[in-house]
C-alpha positions as CSV (number, residue, x, y, z in Angstrom):
1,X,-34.1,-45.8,10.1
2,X,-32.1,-42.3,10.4
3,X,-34.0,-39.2,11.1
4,X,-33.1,-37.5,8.3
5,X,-34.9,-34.1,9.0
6,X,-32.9,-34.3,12.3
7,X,-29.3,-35.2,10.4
8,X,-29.6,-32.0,8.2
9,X,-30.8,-29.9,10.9
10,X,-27.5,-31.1,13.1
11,X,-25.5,-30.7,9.7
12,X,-26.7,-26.9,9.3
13,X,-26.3,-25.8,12.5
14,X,-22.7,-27.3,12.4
15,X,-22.0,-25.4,9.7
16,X,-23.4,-22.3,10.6
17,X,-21.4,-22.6,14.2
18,X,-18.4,-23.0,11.9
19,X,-18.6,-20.3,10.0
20,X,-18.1,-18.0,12.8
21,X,-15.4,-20.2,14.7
22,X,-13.2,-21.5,12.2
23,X,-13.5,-18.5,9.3
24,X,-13.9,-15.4,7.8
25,X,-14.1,-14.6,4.2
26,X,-12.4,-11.6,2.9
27,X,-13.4,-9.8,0.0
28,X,-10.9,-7.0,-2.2
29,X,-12.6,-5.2,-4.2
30,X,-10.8,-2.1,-6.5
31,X,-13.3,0.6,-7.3
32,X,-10.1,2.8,-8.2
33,X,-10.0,4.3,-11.4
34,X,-7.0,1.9,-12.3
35,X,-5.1,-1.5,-11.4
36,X,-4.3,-2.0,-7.1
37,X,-1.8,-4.7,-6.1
38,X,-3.0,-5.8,-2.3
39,X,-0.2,-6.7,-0.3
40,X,-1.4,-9.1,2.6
41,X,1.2,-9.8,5.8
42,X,-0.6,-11.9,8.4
43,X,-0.2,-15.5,10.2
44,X,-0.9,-17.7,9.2
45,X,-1.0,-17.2,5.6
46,X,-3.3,-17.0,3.3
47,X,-3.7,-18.3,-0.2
48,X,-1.6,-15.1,-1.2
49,X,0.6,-12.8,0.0
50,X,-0.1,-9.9,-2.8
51,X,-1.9,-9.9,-6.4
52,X,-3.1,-8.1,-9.0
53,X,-6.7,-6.2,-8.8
54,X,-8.2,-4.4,-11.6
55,X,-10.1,-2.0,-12.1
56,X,-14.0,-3.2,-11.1
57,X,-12.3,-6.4,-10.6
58,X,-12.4,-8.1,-6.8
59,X,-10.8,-11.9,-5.5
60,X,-11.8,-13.5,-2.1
61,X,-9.8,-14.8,0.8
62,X,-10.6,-17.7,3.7
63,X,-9.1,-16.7,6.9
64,X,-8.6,-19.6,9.3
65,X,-10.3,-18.6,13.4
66,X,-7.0,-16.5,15.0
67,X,-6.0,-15.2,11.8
68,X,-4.0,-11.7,12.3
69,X,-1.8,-9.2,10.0
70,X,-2.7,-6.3,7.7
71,X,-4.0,-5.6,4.0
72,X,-2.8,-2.6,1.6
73,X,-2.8,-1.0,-1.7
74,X,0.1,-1.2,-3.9
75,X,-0.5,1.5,-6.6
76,X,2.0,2.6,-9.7
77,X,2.7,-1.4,-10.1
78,X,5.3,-2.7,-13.0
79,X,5.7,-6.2,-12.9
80,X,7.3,-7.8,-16.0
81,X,6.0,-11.2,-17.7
82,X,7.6,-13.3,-14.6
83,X,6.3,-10.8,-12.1
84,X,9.5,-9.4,-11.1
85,X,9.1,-5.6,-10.3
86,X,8.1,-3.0,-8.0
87,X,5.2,-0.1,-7.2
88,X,5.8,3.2,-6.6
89,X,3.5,3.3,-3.6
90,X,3.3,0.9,-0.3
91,X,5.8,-1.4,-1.9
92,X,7.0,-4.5,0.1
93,X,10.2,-4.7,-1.2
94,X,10.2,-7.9,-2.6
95,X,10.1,-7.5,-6.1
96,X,7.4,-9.6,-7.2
97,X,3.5,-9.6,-7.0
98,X,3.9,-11.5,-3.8
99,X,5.0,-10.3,-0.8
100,X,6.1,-13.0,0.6
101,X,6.4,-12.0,4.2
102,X,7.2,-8.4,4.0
103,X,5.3,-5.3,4.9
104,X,4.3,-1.9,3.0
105,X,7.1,0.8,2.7
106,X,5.6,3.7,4.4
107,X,3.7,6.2,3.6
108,X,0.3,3.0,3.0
109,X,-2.8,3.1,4.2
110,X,-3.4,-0.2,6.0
111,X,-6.4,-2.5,6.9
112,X,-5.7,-4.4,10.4
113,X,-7.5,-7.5,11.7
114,X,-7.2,-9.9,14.4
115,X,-10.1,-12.6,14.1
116,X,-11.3,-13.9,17.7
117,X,-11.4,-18.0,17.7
118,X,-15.6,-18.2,18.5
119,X,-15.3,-14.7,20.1
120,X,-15.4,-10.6,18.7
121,X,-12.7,-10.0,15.7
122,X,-11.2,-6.8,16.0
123,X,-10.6,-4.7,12.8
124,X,-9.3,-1.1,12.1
125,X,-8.0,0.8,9.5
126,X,-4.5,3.1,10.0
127,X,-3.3,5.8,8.9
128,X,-0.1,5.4,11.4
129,X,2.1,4.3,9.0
130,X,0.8,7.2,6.3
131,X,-1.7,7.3,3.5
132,X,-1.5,6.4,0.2
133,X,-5.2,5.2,-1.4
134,X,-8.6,5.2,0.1
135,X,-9.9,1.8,2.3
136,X,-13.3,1.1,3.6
137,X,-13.9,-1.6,5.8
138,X,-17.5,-3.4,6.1
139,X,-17.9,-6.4,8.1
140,X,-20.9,-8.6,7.5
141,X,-21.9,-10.7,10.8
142,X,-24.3,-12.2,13.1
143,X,-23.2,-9.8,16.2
144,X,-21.3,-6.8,17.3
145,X,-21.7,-3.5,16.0
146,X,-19.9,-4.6,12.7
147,X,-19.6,-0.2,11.8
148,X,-18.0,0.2,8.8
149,X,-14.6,2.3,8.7
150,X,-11.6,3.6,6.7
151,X,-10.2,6.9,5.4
152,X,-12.8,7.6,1.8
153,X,-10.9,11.3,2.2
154,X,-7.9,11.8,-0.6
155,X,-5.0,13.0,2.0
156,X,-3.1,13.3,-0.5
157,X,-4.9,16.8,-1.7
158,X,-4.6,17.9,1.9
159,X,-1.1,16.9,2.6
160,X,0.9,19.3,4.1
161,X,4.1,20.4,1.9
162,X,6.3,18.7,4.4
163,X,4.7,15.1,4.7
164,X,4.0,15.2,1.0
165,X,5.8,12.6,-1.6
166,X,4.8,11.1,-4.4
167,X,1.9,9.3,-4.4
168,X,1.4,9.5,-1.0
169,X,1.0,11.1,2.5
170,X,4.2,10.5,5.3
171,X,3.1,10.1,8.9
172,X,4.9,12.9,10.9
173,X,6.9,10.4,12.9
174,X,8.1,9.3,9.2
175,X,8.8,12.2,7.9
176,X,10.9,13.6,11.1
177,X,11.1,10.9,13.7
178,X,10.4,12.7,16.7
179,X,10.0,10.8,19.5
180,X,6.5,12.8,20.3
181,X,5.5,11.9,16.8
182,X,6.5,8.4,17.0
183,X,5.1,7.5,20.8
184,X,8.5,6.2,21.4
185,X,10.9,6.3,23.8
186,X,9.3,8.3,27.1
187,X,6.1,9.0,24.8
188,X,5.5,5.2,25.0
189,X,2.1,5.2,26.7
190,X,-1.0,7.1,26.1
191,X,-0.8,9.0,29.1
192,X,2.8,10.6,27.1
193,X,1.6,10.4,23.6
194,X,-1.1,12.7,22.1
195,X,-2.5,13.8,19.2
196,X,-0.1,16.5,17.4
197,X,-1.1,19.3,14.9
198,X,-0.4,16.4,12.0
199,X,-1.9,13.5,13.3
200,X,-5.1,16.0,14.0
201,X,-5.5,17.0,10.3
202,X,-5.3,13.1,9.5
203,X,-8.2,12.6,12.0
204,X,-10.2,15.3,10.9
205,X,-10.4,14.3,7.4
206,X,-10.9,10.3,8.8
207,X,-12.9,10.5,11.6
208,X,-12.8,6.3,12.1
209,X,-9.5,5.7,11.2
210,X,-6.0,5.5,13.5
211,X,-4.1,8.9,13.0
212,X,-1.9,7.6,15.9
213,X,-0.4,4.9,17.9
214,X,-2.5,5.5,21.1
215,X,-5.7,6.8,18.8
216,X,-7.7,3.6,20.0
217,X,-11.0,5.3,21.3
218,X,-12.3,5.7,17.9
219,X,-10.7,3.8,16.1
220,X,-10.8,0.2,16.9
221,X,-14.2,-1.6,15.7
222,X,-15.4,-5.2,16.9
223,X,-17.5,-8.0,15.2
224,X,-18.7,-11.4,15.8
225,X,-19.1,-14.3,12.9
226,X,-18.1,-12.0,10.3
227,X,-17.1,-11.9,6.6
228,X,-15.6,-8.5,5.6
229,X,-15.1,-6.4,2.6
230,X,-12.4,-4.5,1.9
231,X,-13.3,-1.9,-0.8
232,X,-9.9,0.4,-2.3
233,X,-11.6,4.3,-3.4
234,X,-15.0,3.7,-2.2
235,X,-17.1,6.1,-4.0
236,X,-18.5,7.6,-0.9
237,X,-19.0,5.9,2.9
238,X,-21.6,3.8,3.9
């Protein structure tokens, strides 16, 4: 006769190991005073590559073990009855809801992951590539430090005249391409690149998030096991 009470035991640890090896769950939700369109860019890819997020609304996401790439907000979304359109902020260009494959238009404030296969998953959010909406990040898991981080500041009231367009807030590297600005060319190492006087206010006003290329130190956050929420104008941080 099976051992029943020794079958479900084996069952439940298997798929409580397998949780943490083989998946993550990732949870948008839009506490924004109107509609977000996420864009998601990773491999390999997920159920969708960019939807539509109202108001109080949130949607859920498995992420197979090794799963990498990078969440944003679209905002200032038309999309006509076929979903043919485009967003005036962090738009991927390909002129539907989906992505499909392509990345936000600078200035977007982006959410970055890299799930570990059984081992810590590394998460961030950026604020290289400019701002453009508020992100928090919370991870939920069985080890690690799991902080949560993101950018709850609006840049976009701070923004300095000359990084300032609508809707959003240009990196200085986008807005004049300076190598320094960019860590390119011989700034291409952290030894080279530093904080300048605009990636400094962005850091000031989002202590946890990248401000640029080299700002690892404070910015990079581990987790083990973990499910994570990713909340779009958090009311205040956690």
């Amino acid at each position: 006769m099976a051992d029943y009470t020794t079958l479900f035991t084996l069952n439940l640890a298997l798929l409580f190991i397998s949780k943490g090896v083989t998946a993550a769950t990732f949870t948008f939700v839009n506490k924004c005073d109107y509609t977000v369109w996420p864009g998601i860019l990773g491999s390999p890819k997920l159920d969708s590559t960019g939807f539509e997020l109202q108001k109080g609304g949130s949607r859920s996401f498995q992420a197979p073990t090794g799963w990498s790439g990078r969440f944003w907000g679209r905002t200032g979304c038309n999309f006509d009855s076929s979903g043919h359109g485009s967003c005036a902020t962090a738009d991927c260009g390909s002129n539907q809801v989906e992505c499909n494959g392509a990345g936000a238009a600078p200035p977007a404030t982006l959410a970055e992951f890299t799930l570990g296969s059984g081992s810590q998953d590394f998460y961030d959010v950026s604020l290289v590539d400019g701002y453009n909406i508020p992100i928090v990040v919370e991870g939920s898991g069985r080890s690690g430090a799991c902080a949560p981080t993101g950018c709850v500041t609006d840049l976009n009231r701070s923004c300095p005249n000359e990084l300032r367009v609508q809707g959003g807030c240009r990196s200085a590297c986008e807005a004049f391409g300076n190598p320094e600005y960019c860590c390119s060319g011989s700034f291409n190492s952290p030894a080279t690149c530093k904080p300048s006087m605009y990636s400094s206010i962005f850091k000031n006003a989002c202590p946890k998030s990248y401000s640029y290329a080299y700002d690892d130190a404070t910015s990079t956050f581990t987790c083990t096991a973990a499910d994570y929420t990713i909340t779009f104008c958090p009311s205040s941080p956690r």
